[in-house]
C-alpha positions as CSV (number, residue, x, y, z in Angstrom):
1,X,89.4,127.2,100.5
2,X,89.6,124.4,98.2
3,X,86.2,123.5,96.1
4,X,84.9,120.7,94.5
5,X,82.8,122.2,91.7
6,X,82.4,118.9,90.0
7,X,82.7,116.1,92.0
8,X,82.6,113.2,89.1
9,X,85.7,114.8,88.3
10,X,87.2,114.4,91.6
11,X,86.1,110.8,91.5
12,X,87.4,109.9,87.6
13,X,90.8,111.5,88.5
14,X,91.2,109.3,91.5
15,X,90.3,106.3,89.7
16,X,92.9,107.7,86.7
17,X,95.6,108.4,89.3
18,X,95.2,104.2,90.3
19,X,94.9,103.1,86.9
20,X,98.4,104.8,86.2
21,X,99.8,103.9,89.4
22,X,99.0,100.0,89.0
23,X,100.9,100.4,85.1
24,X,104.2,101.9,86.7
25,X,103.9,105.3,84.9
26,X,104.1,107.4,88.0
27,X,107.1,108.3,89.2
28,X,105.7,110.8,91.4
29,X,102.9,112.6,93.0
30,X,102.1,115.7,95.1
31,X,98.6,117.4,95.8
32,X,98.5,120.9,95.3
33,X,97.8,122.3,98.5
34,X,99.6,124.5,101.3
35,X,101.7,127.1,99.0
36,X,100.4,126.3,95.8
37,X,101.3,125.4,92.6
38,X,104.9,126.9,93.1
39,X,105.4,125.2,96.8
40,X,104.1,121.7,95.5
41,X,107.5,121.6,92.8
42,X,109.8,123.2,95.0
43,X,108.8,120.3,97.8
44,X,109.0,117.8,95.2
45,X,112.6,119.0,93.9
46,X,113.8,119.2,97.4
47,X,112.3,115.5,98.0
48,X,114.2,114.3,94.4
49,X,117.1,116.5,94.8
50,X,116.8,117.9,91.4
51,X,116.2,121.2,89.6
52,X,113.1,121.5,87.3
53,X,112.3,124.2,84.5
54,X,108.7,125.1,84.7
55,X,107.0,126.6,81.7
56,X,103.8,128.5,83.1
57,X,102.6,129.5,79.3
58,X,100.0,127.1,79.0
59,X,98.4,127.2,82.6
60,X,99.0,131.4,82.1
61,X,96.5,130.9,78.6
62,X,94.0,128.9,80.1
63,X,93.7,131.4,82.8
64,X,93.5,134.5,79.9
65,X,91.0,132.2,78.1
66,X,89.2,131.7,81.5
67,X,89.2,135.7,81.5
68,X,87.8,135.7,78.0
69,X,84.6,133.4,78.6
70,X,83.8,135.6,81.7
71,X,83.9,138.8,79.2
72,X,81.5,137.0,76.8
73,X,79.4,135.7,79.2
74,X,79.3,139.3,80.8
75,X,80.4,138.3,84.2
76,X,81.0,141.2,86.7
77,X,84.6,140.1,87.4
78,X,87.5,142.2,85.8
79,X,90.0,139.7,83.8
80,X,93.1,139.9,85.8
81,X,96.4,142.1,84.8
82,X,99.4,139.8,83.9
83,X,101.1,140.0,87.2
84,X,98.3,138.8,89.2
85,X,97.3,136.3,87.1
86,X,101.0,134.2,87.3
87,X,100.5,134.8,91.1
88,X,97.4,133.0,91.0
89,X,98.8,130.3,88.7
90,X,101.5,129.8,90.8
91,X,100.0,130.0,94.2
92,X,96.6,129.3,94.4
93,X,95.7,126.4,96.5
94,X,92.5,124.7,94.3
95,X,92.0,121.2,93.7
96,X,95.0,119.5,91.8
97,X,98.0,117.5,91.7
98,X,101.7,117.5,90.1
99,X,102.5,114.1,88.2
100,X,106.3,113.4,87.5
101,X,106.2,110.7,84.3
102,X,108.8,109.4,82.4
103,X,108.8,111.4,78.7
104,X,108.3,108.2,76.9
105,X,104.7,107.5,78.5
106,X,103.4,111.3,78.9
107,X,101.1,109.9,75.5
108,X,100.3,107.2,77.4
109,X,99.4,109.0,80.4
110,X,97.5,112.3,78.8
111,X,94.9,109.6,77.2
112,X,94.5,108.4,80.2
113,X,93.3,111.5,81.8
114,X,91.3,112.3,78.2
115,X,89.4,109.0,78.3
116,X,88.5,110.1,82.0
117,X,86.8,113.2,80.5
118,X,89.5,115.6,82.1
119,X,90.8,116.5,78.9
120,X,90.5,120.1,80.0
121,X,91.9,119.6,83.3
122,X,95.7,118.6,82.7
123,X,98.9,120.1,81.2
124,X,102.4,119.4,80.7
125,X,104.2,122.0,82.3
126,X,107.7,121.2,83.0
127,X,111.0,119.0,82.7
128,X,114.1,118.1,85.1
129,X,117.1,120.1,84.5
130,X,120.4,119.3,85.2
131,X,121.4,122.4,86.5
132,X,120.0,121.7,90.0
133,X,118.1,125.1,90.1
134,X,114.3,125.7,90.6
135,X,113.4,127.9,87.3
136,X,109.7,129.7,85.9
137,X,109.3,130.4,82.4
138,X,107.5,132.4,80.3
139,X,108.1,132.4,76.8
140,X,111.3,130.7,77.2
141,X,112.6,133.6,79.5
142,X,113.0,132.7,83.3
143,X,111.0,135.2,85.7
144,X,112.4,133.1,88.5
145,X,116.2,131.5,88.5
146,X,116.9,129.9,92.1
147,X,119.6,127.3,93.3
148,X,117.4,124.5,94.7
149,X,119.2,124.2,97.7
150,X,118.9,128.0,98.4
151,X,115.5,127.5,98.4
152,X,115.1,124.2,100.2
153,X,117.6,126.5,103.3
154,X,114.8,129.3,102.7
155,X,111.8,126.7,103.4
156,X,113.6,124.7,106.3
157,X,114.6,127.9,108.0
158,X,111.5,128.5,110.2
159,X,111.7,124.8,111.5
160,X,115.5,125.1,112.4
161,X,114.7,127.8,114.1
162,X,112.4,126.7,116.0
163,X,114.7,123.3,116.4
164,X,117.5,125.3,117.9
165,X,114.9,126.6,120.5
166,X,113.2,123.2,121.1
167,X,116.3,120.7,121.0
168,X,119.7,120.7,121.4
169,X,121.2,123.7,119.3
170,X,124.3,121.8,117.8
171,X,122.5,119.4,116.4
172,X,119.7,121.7,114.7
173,X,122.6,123.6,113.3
174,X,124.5,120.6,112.2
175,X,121.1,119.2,110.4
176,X,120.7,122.4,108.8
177,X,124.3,122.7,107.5
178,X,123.9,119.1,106.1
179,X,120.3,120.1,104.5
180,X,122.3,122.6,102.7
181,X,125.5,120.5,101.2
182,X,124.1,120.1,97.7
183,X,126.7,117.5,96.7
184,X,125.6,115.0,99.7
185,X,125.0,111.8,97.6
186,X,122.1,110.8,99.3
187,X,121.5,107.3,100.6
188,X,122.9,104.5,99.3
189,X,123.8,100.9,99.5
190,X,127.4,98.9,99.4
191,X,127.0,95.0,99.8
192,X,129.2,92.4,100.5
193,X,126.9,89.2,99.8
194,X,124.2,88.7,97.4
195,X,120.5,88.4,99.6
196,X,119.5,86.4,97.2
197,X,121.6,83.6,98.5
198,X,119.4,82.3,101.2
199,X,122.7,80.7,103.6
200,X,120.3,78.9,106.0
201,X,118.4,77.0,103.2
202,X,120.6,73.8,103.3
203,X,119.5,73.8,107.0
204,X,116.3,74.6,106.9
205,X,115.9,71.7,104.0
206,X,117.4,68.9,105.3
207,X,115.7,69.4,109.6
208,X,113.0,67.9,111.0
209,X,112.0,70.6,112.8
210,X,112.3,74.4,113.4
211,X,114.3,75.5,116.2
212,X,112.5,77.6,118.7
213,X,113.5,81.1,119.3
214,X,112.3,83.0,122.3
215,X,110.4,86.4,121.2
216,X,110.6,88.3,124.8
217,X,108.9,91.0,124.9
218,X,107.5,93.0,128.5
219,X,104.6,95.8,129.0
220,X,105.3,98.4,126.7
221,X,107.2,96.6,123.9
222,X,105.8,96.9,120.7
223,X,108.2,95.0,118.0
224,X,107.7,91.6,118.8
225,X,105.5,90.7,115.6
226,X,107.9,91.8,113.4
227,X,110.3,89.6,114.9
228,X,108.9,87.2,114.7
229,X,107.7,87.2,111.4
230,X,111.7,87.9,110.4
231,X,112.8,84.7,112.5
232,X,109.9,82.8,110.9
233,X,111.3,84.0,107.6
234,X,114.7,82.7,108.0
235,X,113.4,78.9,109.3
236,X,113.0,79.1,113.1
237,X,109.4,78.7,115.1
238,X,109.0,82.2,116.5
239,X,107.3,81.3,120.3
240,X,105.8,84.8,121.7
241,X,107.2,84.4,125.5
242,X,106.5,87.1,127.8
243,X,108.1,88.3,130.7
244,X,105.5,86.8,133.1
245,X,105.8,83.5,131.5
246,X,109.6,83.5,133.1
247,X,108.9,84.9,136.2
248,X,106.0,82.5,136.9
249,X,107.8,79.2,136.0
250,X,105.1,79.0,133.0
251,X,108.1,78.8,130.6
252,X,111.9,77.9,130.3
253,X,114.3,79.4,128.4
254,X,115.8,75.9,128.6
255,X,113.5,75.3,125.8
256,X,114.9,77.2,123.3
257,X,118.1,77.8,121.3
258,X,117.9,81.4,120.7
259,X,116.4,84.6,122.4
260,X,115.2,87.8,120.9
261,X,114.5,90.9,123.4
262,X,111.9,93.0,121.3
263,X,112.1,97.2,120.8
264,X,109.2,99.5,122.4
265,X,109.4,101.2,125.5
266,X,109.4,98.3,128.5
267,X,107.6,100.2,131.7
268,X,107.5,103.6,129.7
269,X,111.0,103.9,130.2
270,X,110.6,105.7,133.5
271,X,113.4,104.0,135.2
272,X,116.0,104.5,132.1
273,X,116.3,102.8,128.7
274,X,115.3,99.2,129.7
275,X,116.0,99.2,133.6
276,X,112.6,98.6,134.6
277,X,112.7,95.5,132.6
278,X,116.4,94.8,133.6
279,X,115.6,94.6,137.3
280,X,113.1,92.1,136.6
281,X,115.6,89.8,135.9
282,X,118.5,90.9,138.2
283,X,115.9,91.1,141.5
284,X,114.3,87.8,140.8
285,X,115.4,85.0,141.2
286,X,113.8,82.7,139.6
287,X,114.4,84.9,136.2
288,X,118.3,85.5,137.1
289,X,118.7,82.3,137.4
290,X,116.9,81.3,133.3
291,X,118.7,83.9,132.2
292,X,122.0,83.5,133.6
293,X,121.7,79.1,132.7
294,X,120.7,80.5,128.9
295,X,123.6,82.8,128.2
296,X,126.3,80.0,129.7
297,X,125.2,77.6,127.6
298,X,127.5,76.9,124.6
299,X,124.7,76.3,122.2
300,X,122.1,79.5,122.6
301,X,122.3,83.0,121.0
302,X,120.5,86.6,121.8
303,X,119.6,89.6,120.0
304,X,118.3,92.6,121.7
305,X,117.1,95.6,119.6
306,X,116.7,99.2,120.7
307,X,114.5,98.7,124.1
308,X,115.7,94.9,124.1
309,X,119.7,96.4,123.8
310,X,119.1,98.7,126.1
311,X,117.9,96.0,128.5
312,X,120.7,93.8,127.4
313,X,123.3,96.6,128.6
314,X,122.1,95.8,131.7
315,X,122.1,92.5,131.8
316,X,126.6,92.3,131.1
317,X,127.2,90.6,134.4
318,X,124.8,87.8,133.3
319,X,126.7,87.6,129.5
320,X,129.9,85.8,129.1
321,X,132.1,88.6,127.3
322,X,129.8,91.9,127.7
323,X,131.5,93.3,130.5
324,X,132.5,95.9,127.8
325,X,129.2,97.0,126.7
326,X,128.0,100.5,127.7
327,X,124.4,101.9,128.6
328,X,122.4,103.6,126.1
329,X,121.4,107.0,127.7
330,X,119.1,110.3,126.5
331,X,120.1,111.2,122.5
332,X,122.1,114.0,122.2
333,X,119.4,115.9,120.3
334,X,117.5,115.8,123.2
335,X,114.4,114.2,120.9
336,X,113.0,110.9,120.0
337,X,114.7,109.8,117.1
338,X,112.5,108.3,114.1
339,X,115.0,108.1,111.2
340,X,116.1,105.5,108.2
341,X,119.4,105.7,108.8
342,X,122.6,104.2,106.8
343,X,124.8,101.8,108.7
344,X,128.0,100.3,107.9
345,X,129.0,96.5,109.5
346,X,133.1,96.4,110.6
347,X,134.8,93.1,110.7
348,X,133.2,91.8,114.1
349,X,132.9,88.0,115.2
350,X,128.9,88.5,115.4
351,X,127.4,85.3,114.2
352,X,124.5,87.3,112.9
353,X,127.1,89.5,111.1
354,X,128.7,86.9,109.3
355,X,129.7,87.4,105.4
356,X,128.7,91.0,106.0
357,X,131.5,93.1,107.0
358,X,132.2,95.9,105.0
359,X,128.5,96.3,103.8
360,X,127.1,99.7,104.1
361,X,122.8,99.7,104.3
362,X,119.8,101.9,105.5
363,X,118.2,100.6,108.7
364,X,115.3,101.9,110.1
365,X,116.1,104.0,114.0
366,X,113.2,104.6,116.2
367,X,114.4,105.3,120.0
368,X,114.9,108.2,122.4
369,X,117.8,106.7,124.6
370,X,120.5,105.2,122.2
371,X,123.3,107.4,123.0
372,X,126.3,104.6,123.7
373,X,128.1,105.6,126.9
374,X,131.1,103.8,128.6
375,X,132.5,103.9,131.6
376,X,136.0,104.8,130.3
377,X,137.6,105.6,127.1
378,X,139.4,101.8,127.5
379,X,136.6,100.6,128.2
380,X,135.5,101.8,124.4
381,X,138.5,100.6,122.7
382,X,138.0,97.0,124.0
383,X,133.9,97.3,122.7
384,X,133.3,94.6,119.9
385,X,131.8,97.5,117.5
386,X,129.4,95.2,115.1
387,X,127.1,98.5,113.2
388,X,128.2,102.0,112.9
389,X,126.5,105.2,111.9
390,X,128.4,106.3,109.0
391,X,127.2,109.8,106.3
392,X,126.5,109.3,103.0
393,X,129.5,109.6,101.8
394,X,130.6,106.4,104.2
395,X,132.3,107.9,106.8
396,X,131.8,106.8,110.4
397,X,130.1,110.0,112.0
398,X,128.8,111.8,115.5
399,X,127.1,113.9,113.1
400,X,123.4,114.5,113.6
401,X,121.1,113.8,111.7
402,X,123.8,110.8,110.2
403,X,124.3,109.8,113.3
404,X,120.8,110.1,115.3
405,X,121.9,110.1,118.9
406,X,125.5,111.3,119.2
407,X,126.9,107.8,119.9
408,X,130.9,108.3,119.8
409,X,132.3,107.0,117.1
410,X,129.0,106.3,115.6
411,X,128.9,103.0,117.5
412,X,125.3,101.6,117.6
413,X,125.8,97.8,117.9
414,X,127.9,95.7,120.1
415,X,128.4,92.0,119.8
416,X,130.6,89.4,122.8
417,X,133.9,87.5,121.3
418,X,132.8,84.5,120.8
419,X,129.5,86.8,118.5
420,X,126.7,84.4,120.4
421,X,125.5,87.6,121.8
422,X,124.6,91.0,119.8
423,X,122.6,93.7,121.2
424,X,121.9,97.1,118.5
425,X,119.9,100.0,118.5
426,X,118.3,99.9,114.9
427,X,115.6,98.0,113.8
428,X,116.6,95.2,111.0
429,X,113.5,93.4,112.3
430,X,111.5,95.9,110.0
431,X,113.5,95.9,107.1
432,X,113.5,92.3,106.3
433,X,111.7,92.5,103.0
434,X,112.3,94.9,100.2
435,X,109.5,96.6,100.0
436,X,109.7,97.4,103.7
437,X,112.5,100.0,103.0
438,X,110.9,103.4,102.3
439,X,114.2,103.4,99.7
440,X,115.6,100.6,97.9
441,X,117.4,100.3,95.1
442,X,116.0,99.5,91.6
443,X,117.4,96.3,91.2
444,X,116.4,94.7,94.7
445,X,114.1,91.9,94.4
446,X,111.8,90.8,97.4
447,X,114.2,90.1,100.1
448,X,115.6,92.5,101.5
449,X,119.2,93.0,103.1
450,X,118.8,92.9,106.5
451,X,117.2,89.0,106.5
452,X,120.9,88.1,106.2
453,X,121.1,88.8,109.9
454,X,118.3,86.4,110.9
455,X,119.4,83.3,108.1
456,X,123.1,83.2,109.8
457,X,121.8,82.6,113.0
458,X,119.5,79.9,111.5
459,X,122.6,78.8,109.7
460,X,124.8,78.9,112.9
461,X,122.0,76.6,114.8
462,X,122.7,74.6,112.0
């Protein structure tokens, strides 16, 4: 097990590690733990995609000098032949970390760690290489020479096996063949408008007051804050309205122009993907009826995300121009789906959509029942398509893990013709700031892509 022989020096290389990390000088950072030494780079090159030359000479001296000072000093333990001691260089599981800097501020950051007092406790081991392999030196000569994404196949292996056994086969295989294409681009971004341009601001700026947006939620939903907060954002007063609030007469949706039903999992999903919360509204009357008034009138628009789409789905007979959406039923992976997953927008009349057609974005996916099924191919050819799964490379996909739940034709978001009314499975509601993406490009500032969706439906209010 790990010790902590001197914990001062546990404590001034935390407080280093923050100083560093507040300047920007980290690009990034893995404990040495499970595996090692060795295990800690190869999990970081399989996070970067990128190969990495390691130079071992001057950890494999201070381990010889190490060896030394217990001869001097007459302790009882033997100093280690050569082979053992790389072993115990590369895979021993003591206190320590990997730091990836830029080249220009390695002076920068080795002061650092000297004016901590753990001048003794840090070395510059290694470099990117271009090569994409994972590489050990000694004395310039490689005593290991590996294709990263042999290795990264190697690692995974165990947990696709297990996969195949756990979930649906196909798609642990498919995951696995996609782990292993070393010329997948990763994700990335393709925009069509600039977020910077904030479309509901002339709105916003010249009304004298907010319009209200309902933020429905029932027991078991859990997104309804960060809905709000992302209608808030874009200029509307968010009003938390729950599903009691209807059914008791305590509030009207005649009171608001738009409606947003919230993700989580509405009565623990026991009766489907959103039916318990569904029938609440088809076997009461009094809710039918709000509903129903809502969706007819000329001057109201909906969202429903993940739980709220699936209840939605439902809900067709009540929507003017949904009688082609499908249900949302069990992913094909047989698993609850927690992914950031890219997403492209095709030319759809969605108001929330407008200006963005042909943009391609990561979105955040969190559902176990997204699966799009309709009742007939037709019946999939008339679907207004608003968001599709597409690869990396762009292309609309059934893929897994591109496309998380096996929708056909990687269809995730529908939308009615006259785009009042759009029901998705991802979550934009959590990716309306920049920093909310766990990746963004370099060059994003703080709003984030997805806020677009909630400013043209402030803009559309008008």
């Amino acid at each position: 097990c790990p010790d902590v022989d001197a914990p001062q020096h546990l404590k001034a290389f935390f407080a280093a590690i923050q100083r560093l990390n507040a300047e920007g000088k980290l690009l990034a950072y893995h404990d040495r733990s499970d595996g090692g030494l060795f295990v800690t780079l190869c999990e970081m090159a399989f996070a970067g995609r990128t190969g990495i030359d390691v130079d071992v000479d001057e950890l494999r001296y201070h381990r010889l000098h190490e060896d030394i000072r217990r001869d001097v000093e007459g302790a009882p333990e033997p100093r280690e032949p050569y082979t053992s001691r790389l072993f115990g260089i590369l895979f021993n599981e003591e206190l320590g970390a990997v730091l990836q800097v830029r080249r220009a501020d390695t002076p920068h950051v080795m002061q650092t760690f000297i004016e901590a007092g753990l001048r003794d406790a840090f070395y510059v081991i290694g470099t990117l290489n271009r090569k994409d392999r994972i590489r050990i030196l000694r004395e310039g000569r490689p005593v290991l020479d590996e294709a990263r994404a042999d290795l990264l196949a190697a690692w995974w292996e165990t947990s696709w096996r297990m996969q195949r056994l756990r979930d649906n086969p196909a798609c642990a295989d498919q995951e696995y063949e996609a782990l292993r294409d070393a010329r997948d681009p990763g994700l990335n971004v393709r925009l069509r408008f600039d977020p910077a341009e904030d479309v509901a601001a002339p709105y916003v700026k010249r009304a004298s007051a907010r319009p209200r947006v309902a933020i429905l939620r029932e027991q078991g939903v859990n997104g309804e804050v960060e809905m709000a907060a992302a209608f808030d954002r874009a200029g509307f007063t968010a009003v938390d309205v729950h599903m009691s609030d209807i059914l008791t007469g305590r509030v009207s949706l005649a009171e608001f122009k738009g409606l947003a039903a919230c993700g989580g999992f509405s009565y623990g999903d026991v009766l489907g993907a959103g039916g318990g919360w569904a029938a609440t509204i088809l076997h009461n009357a009094r809710a039918r009826e709000e509903f129903e008034t809502f969706f007819h009138r000329a001057d109201t628009f909906a969202l429903g995300v993940c739980n709220g789409c699936q209840m939605m789905s439902r809900l067709k007979e009540l929507i003017p121009g949904a009688q082609d959406w499908p249900r949302f039923e069990r992913n094909l992976s047989e698993q609850f789906e927690a992914r950031f997953s890219l997403v492209e927008v095709p030319d759809n009349p969605s108001i929330l959509f407008a200006g963005m057609a042909g943009s391609r974005m990561p979105i955040a996916v969190a559902h176990g029942e997204g699966r799009a099924v309709f009742a007939s191919a037709a019946q999939q050819r008339r679907a207004l398509v608003c968001l599709r799964y597409v690869d990396n490379r762009g292309r609309v996909t059934e893929r897994y893990p591109y496309n998380p739940n096996g929708s056909p034709r990687g269809i995730t978001g529908l939308t009615t013709p006259d785009g009042r009314f759009t029901i998705m499975m991802p979550h934009p509601e959590r990716l309306f700031r920049a920093v909310q993406h766990s990746w963004r490009p370099d060059d994003w500032g703080e709003v984030g892509p997805w806020l677009q969706l909630f400013r043209n439906a402030r803009a559309w209010v008008g």
